[in-house]
C-alpha positions in Angstrom: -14.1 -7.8 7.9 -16.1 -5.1 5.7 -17.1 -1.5 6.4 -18.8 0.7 4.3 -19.6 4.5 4.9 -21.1 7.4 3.0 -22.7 10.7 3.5 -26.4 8.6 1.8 -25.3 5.9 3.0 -24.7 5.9 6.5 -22.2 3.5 8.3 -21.9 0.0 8.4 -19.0 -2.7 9.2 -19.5 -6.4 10.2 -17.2 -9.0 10.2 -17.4 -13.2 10.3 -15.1 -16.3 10.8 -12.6 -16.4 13.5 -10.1 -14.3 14.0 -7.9 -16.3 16.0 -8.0 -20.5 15.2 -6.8 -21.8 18.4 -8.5 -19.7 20.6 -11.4 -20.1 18.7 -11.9 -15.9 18.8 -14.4 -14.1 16.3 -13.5 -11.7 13.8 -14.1 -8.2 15.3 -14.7 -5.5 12.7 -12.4 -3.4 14.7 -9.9 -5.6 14.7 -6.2 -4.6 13.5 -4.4 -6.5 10.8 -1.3 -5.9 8.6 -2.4 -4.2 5.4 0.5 -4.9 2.9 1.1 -2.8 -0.3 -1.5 -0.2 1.2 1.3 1.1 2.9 2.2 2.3 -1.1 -0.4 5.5 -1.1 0.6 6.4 2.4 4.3 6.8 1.4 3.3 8.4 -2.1 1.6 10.9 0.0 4.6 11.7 1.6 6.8 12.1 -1.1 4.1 14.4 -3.0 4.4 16.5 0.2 8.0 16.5 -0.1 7.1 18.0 -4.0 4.7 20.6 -2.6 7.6 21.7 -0.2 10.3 22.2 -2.9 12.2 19.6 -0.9 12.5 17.5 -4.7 10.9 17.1 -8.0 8.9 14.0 -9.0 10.6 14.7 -12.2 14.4 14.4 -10.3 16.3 11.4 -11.7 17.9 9.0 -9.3 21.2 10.7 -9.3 19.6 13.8 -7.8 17.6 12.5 -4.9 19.7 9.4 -3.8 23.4 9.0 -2.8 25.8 7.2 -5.7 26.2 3.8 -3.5 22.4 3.2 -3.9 21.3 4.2 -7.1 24.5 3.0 -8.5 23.1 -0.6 -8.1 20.8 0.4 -11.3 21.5 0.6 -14.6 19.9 3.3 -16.4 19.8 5.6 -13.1 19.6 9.1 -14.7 16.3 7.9 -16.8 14.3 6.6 -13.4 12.6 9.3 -12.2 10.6 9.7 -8.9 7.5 9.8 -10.7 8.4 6.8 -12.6 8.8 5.3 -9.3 5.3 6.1 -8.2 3.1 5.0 -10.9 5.4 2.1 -11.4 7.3 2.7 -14.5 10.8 2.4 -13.7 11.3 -1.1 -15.1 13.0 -2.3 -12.1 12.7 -5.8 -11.5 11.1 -7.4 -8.7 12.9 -9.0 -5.6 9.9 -10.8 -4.0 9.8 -13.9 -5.9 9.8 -17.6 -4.8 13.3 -17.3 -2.3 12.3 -15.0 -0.8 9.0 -15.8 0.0 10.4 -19.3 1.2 12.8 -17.8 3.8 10.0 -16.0 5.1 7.9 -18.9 5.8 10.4 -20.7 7.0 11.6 -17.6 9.7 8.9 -14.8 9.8 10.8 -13.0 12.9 14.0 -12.3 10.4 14.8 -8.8 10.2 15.4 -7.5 6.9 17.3 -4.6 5.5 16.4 -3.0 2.8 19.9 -3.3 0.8 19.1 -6.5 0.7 16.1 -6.4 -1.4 18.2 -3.8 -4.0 20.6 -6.5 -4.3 18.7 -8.9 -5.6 16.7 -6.6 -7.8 20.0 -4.6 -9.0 21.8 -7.8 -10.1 18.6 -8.9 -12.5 19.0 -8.1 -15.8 16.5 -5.3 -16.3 13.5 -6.4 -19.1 11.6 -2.7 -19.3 13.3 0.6 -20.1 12.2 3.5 -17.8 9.3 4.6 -19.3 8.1 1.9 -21.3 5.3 0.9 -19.5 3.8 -0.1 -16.0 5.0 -3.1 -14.3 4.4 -3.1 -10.7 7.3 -4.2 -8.5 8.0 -3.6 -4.6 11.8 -2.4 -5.4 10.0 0.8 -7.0 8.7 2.2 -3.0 11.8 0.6 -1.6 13.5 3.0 -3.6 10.7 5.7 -2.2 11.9 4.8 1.3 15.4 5.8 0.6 14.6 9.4 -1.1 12.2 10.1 2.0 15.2 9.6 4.0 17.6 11.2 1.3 15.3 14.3 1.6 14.5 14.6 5.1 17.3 13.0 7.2 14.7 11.2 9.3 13.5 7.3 8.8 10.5 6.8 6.0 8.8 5.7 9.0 9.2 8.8 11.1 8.1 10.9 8.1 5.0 8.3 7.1 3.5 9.4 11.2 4.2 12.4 10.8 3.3 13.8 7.6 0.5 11.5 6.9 -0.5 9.2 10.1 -0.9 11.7 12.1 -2.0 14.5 10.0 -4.8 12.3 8.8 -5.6 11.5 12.2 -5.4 7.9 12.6 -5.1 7.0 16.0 -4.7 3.3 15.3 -2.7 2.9 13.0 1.0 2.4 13.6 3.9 1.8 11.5 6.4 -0.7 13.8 9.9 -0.4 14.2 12.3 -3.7 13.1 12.3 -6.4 15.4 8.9 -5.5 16.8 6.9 -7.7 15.6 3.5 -7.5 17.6 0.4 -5.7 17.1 -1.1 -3.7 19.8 -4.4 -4.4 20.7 -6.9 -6.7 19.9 -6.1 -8.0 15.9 -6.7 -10.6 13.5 -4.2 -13.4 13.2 -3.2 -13.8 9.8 -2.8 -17.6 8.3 -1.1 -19.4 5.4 -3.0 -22.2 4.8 -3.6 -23.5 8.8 0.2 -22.2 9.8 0.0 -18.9 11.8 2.1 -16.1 10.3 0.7 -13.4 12.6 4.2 -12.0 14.3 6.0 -11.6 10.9 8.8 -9.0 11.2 7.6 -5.3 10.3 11.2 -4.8 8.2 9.8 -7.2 5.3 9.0 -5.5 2.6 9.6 -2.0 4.4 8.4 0.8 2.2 7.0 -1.2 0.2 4.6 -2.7 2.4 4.7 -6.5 3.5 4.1 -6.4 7.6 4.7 -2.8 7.9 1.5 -1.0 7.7 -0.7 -2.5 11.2 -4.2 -0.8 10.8 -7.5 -0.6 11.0 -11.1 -0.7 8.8 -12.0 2.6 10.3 -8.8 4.0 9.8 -8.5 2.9 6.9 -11.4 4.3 5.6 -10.2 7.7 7.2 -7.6 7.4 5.1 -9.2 7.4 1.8 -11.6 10.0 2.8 -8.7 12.7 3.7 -6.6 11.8 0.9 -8.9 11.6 -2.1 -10.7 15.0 -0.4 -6.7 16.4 -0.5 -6.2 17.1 3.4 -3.2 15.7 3.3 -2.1 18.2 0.2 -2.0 21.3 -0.3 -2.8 21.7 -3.4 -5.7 20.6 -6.2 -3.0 20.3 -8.9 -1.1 17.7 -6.8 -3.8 15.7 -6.3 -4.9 15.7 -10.1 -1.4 14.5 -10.7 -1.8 11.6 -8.1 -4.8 10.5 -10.2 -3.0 11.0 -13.5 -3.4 7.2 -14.5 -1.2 5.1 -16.9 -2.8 1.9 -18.5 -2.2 -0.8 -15.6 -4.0 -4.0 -17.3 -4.0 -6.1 -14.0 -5.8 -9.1 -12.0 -9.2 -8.0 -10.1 -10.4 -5.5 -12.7 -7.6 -2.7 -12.4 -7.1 -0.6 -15.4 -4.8 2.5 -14.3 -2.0 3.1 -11.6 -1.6 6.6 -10.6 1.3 7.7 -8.1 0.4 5.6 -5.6 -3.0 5.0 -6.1 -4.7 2.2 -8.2 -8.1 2.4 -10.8 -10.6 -0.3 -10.9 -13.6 -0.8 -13.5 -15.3 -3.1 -11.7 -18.5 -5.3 -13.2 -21.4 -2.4 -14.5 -19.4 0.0 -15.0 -18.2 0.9 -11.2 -15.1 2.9 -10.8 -13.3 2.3 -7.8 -9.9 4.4 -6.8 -7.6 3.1 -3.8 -5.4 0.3 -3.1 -5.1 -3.5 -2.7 -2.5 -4.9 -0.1 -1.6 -8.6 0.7 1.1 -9.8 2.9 1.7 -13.0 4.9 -1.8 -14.1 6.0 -3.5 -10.9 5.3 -5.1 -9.6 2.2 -6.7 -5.6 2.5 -8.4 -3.6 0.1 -9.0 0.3 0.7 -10.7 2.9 -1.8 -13.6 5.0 -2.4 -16.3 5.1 -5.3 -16.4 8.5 -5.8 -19.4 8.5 -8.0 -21.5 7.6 -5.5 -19.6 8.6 -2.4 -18.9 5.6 -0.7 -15.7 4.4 0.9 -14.7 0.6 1.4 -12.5 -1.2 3.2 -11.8 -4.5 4.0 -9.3 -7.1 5.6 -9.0 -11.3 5.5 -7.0 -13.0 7.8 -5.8 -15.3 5.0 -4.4 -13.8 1.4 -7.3 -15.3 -0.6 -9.1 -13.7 -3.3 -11.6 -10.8 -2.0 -13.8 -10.7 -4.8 -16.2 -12.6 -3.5 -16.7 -10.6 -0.8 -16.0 -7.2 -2.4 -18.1 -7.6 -5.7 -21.6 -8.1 -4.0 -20.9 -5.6 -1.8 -20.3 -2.7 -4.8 -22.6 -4.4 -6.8 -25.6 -4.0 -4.2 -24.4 -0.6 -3.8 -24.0 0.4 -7.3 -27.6 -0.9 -7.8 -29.2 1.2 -4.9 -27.3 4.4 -4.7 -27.6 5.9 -8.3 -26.0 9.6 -8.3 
């Protein structure tokens, strides 16, 4: 599935293959599907709110936004910042690694909790100091979860519809409880290889993304548009802040991480800010190219590589909408 949209432009979104394998359904372009780490800049958005608000500072140390029995699991606490959290340069290690992904595929209804996944990333021995550099690991917005909840007294999910869902008006997008593992409407099955892995438990991952985030292209896409215009901030300055990049060398041509928010340099020169998200049997990409006012977004149904259907698609653009 693919849509692109601009104020040159115009509007177009198409989709092909089959969207179900034993039914033999098409892809609809308006189907839903899970959208992984993009959940990432829809909780960084929330916490910047919680910024703007007074409610914390993204320069607060652990300590200061998160009760003793949870950021006591981490050594180094007072140097891990909230900010450090967002761009993803708290050196914490990573708990999704080859375990866990196994116990997943082999029961993708299991309800996780979130201790859990600070368990296994507070007993590795840390390899980055706070601030050394980016590494990107899931722990980082688990952590995020908690302060939303620290700070608010309601779930990260309660605060995520409320504060940006709803705000940015996405009527079909929906963030499901644990232990509902369905999506509403009519959605893209998502496959490992030819196994199924469609109903996988929304607690996976939890702030960090994994089955989560249930969206679609179009709201996707509404997304980018509100956040990158700042609706969903009050001010200019926060948003510059969002978009303050550190170097974030990683695979598919991404150069910077900002809080939340990832930079591509794409082939000719194309600059591309938003997000990537993969989780079991689904692989998304959101994000706009400002320069020529254009916002992307796009979903598979398997967690494959999505260059070869992004690239063309920003290349043909980059060669027939020059600013």
């Amino acid at each position: 599935m693919l849509r692109v949209s601009g104020e040159r432009l115009g509007f177009w979104a198409g989709a092909v293959g089959l969207g179900e394998i034993a039914s033999r359904t098409p892809m609809r372009a308006s189907d839903r599907f899970r959208a992984g780490s993009i959940m990432k800049p829809f909780v960084a958005a929330a916490v910047l709110q919680l910024a703007e608000d007074g409610t914390l500072s993204l320069d607060s140390a652990l300590p200061d936004v998160l009760p003793e029995h949870t950021h006591g699991r981490f050594q180094d606490a007072h140097s891990i910042t909230v900010r450090r959290l967002l761009n993803h340069t708290a050196g914490l290690p990573e708990w999704l690694g080859p375990p866990i992904r196994a116990q997943l595929m082999a029961n993708p209804r299991r309800v996780w909790g979130v201790a859990e996944f600070l368990e296994i990333s507070g007993a590795q021995e840390r390899v980055l100091p706070p601030g050394a550099r980016y590494a990107y690991s899931n722990t980082h917005y688990n952590l995020l979860g908690a302060i939303i909840e620290h700070a608010t007294g309601v779930t990260w999910r309660d605060a995520v519809r409320e504060r940006v869902i709803a705000r940015a008006g996405l009527g079909e997008t929906s963030l499901p409880e644990p232990g509902d593992a369905w999506i509403p409407g009519e959605h893209a099955h998502g496959y490992e290889g030819a196994i199924d892995v469609t109903y996988v438990d929304p607690s996976m991952a939890g702030a960090a993304g994994g089955g989560a985030l249930i969206t679609t292209l179009a709201d996707l896409a509404r997304f980018w548009d509100a956040l990158l215009a700042g609706d969903l901030l009050r001010r200019g300055e926060t948003l510059r802040e969002m978009l303050a990049f550190v170097d974030a060398p990683d695979v598919g041509g991404q150069v910077g991480y900002g809080l939340g928010v990832q930079r591509y340099v794409l082939p000719g020169g194309l600059e591309v800010i938003g997000h990537l998200g993969s989780t079991a049997g689904y692989r998304a990409f959101g994000g706009r190219v400002r320069r020529l006012g254009v916002t992307v977004a796009m979903a598979m149904n398997t967690p494959a590589d999505p260059a070869p259907v992004l690239l063309p698609a920003l290349d043909a653009m980059r060669r027939n909408l020059r600013p």
